[in-house]
C-alpha positions as CSV (number, residue, x, y, z in Angstrom):
1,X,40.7,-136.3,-96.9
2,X,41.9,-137.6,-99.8
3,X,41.6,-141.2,-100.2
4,X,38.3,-143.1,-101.6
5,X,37.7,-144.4,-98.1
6,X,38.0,-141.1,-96.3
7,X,35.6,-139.8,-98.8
8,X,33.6,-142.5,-99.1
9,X,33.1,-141.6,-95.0
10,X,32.4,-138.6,-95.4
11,X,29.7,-138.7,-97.9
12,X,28.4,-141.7,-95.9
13,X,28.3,-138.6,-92.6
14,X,26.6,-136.1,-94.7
15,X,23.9,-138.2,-95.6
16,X,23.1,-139.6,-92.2
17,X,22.9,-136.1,-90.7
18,X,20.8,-134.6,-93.5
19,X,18.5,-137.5,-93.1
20,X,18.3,-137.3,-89.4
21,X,17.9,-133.5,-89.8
22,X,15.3,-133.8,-92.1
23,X,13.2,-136.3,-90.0
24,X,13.6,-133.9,-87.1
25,X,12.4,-131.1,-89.2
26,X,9.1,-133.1,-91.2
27,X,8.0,-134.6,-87.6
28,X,7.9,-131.2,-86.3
29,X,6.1,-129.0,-89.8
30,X,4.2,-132.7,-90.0
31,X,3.2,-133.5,-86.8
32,X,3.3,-137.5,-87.4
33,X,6.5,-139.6,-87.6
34,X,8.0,-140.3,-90.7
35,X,7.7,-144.3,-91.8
36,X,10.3,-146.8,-91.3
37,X,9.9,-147.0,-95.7
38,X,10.1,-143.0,-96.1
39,X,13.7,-143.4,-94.3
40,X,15.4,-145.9,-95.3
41,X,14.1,-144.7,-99.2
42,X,15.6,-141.8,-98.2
43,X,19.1,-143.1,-97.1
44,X,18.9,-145.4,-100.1
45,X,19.2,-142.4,-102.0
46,X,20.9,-139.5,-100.0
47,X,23.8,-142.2,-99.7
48,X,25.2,-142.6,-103.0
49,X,24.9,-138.9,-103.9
50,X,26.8,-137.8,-100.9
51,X,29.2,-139.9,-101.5
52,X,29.8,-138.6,-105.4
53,X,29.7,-135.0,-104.4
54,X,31.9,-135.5,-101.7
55,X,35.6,-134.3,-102.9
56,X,39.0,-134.1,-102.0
57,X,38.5,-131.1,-99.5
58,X,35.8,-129.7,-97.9
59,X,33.8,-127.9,-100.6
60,X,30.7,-125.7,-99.3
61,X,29.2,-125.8,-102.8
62,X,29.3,-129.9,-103.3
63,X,28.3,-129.9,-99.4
64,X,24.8,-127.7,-100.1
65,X,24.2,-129.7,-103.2
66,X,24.2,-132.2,-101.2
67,X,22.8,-131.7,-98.5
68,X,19.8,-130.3,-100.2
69,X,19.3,-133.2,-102.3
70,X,19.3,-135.3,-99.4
71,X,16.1,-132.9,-97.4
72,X,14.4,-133.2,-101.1
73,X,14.9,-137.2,-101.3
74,X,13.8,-137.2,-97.7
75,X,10.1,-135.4,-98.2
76,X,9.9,-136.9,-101.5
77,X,10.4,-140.8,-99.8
78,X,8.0,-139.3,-97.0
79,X,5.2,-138.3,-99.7
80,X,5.7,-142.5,-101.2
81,X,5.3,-143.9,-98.3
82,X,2.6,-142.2,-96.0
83,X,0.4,-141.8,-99.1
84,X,-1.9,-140.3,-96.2
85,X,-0.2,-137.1,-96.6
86,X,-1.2,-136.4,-100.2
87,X,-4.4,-134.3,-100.3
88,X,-7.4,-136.4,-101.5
89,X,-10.0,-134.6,-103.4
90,X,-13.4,-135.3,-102.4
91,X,-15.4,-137.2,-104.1
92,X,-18.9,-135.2,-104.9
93,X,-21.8,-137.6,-105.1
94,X,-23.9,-137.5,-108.4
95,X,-27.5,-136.7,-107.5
96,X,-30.0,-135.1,-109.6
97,X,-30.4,-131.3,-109.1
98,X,-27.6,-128.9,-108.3
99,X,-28.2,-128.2,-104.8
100,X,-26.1,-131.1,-104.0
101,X,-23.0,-130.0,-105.5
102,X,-23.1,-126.4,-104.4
103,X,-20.4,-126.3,-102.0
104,X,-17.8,-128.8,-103.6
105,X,-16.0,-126.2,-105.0
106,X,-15.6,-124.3,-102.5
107,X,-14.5,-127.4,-100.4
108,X,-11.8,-127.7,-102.8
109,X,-10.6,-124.4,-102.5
110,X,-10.4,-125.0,-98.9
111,X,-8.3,-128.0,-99.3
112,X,-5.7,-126.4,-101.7
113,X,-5.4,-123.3,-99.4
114,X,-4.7,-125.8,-96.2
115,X,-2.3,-128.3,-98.5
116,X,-0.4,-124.9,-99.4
117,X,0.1,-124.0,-95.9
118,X,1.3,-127.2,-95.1
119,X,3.5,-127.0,-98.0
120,X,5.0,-124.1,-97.5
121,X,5.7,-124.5,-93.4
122,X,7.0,-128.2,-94.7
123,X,9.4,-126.8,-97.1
124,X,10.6,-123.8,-94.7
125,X,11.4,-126.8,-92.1
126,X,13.6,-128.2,-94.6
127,X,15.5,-125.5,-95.4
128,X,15.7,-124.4,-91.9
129,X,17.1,-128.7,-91.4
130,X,19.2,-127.8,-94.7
131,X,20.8,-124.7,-93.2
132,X,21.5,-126.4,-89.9
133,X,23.2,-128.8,-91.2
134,X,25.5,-128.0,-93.7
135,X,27.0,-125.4,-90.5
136,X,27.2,-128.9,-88.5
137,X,29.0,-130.6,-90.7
138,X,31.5,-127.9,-91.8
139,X,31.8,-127.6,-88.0
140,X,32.3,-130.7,-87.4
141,X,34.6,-131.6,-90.2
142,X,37.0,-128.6,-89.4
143,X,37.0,-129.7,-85.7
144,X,37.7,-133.6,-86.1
145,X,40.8,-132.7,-88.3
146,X,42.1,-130.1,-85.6
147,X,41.9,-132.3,-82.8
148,X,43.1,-135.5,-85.2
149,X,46.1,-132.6,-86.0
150,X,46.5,-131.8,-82.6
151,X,47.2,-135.4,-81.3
152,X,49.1,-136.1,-83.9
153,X,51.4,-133.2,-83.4
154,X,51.8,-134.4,-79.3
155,X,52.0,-138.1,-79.9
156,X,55.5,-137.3,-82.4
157,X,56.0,-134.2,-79.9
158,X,56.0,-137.3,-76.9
159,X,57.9,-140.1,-79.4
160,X,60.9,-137.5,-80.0
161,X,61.4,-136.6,-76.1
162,X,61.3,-140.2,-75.3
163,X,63.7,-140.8,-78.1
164,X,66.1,-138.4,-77.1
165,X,65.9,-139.7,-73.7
166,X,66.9,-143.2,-74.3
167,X,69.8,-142.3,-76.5
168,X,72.9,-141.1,-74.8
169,X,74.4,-138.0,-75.8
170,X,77.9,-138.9,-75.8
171,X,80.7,-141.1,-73.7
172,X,80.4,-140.3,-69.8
173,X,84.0,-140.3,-68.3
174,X,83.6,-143.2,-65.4
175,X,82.7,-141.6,-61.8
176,X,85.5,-141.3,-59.1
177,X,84.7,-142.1,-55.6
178,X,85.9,-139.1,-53.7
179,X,88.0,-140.2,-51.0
180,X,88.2,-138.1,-47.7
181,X,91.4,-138.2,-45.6
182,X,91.2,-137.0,-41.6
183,X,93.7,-134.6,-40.8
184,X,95.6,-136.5,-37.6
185,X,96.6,-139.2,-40.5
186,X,97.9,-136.3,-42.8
187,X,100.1,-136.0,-39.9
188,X,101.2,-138.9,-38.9
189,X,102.0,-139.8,-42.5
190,X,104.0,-137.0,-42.8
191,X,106.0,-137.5,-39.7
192,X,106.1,-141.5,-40.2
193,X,109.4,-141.1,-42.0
194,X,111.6,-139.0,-40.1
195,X,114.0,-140.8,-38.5
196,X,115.9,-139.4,-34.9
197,X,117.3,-135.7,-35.1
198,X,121.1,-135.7,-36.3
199,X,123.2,-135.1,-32.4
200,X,124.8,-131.8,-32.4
201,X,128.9,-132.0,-33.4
């Protein structure tokens, strides 16, 4: 793969599947489907920089970079556009007295402690998504070029038989038509000629 437009393909792949991944993975840690917005930010993104890291041959360095670039553009285009998914702080109401505001702290401790947990279980989905698939890719790479080798090698294999069949190998002497004589005319052609048996002196 070594033209711009076979690279070009293959950084276009990369992205798709790392974005497609990634939704998988964030639907499943989120619970809630991922906005229209979140993907196509995402694509918008994941796109180009697939397409610059993607080289001449199949690195697994360039691929993790980006791959992983692509699951953080992903949650980070999820996070802009369900804004829902940011934790809100609640608002404590100012009333007189301090009985009020008692348990706001502790609220916001147990708000921080939840958005961690999500955090962390989000982030382990994506490098779970990550992991999965830069192995389908390199998988999938290795195997289109084996079976695009393959076919090549038996459509030249099939062009040269049929080649050498349609050329002749070399002047054919021209056939003789075997010709089959009956014994009784062996004979008689034989005997045809004689003339009368010479008298005795």
């Amino acid at each position: 793969m070594t033209t711009r437009g076979a690279r070009t393909v293959r950084g276009i792949v990369a992205a798709l599947v790392a974005t497609l991944l990634a939704l998988v993975s964030h639907s499943i840690a989120d619970g809630s489907a991922p906005s229209r917005l979140g993907v196509l930010l995402a694509l918008a993104f994941a796109v180009p920089v697939c397409i610059a890291l993607a080289g001449r041959r199949l690195s697994r360095v360039r691929l993790s970079v980006s791959v992983l670039i692509s699951q953080f553009a992903f949650h980070a285009a999820m996070m802009l556009g369900n804004p829902a998914t940011t934790p809100a702080s609640p608002a404590a109401p100012e009333r007189a007295g301090h009985h009020q505001n008692a348990g706001v702290p502790a609220l916001d401790l147990a708000n921080s402690v939840t958005h961690a947990d999500h955090n962390t279980l989000m982030w382990g989905a994506h490098l779970l998504a990550a992991i999965a698939t830069i192995f389908a890719l390199r998988m999938g790479e290795r195997a289109f070029w084996s079976i695009l080798r393959r076919q090549r090698f038996e459509t030249v294999q099939a062009l040269f038989a049929f080649t050498l069949e349609a050329v002749p190998t070399g002047e054919r002497a021209p056939a003789t038509a075997a010709v089959t004589v009956r014994p009784r005319l062996v004979t008689l052609s034989t005997m045809r000629h004689r003339g009368p048996p010479v008298a005795a002196a």
